[in-house]
N, C-alpha and C positions, 0 to 999 in steps of 0.2 A: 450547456452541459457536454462534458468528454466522457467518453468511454477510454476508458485504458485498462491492459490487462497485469494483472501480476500475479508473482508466483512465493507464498510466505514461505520462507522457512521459523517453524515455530522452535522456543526452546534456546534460543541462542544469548551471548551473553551481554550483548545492546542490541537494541533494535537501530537496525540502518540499511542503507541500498546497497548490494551485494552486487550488483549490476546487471546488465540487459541481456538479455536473450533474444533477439530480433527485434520485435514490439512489444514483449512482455520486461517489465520490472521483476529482479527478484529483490524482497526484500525479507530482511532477518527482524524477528522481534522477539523478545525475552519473554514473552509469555506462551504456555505451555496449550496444544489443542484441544484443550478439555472445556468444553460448558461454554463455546465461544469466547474466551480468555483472549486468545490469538487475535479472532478475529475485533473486537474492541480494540487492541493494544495496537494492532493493525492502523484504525480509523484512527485513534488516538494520537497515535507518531506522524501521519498523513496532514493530519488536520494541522501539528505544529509544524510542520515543515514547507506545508503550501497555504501555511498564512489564514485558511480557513476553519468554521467551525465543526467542528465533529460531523455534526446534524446536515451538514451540504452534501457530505459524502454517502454512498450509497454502494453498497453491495449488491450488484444486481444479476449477478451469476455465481452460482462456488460455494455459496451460504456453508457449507459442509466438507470443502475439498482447497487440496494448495494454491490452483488457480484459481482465481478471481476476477470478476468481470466486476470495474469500479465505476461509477457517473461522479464525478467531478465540476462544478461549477466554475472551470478555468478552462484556455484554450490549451489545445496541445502543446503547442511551443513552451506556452509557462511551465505545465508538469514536467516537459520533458526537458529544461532550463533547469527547471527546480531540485529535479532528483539528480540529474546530469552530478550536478555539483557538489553532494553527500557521496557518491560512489567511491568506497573505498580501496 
């Protein structure tokens, strides 16, 4: 498991990777911060894009706030290969 951290922007009008801020991902998802919406659509978009199930991903810091502290079932290189390549 990887820890990785990101930073959501909720509200936006696709969810995608908005790019890096040192070690942190920021990433955009069209779901709004009410009632954990964001953060599912978050897990959701994650989950298709690095090939894994929803259920591997884990929020393990932020439950509440735009950073997020993620546990990942992939080695850093892959996430950071992975997302590398959505950056728009």
């Amino acid at each position: 498991m990887t820890k990785i951290t990101v930073r959501i922007i909720p509200n936006a009008h696709r969810s995608e990777v908005a790019g890096q801020e040192g070690e942190t991902w920021k990433i955009r998802v069209t779901a709004p911060p009410i009632e954990g919406k964001a953060n599912k659509e978050l897990l959701r978009w994650l989950a298709e894009t690095l090939d894994v199930a929803p259920s591997e991903i884990e929020i393990v810091k932020g439950l509440g706030s735009k950073i997020k502290t993620l546990e990942i079932p992939l080695s850093k290189q892959d996430i950071n290969s992975a997302l590398s390549y959505y950056v728009v």
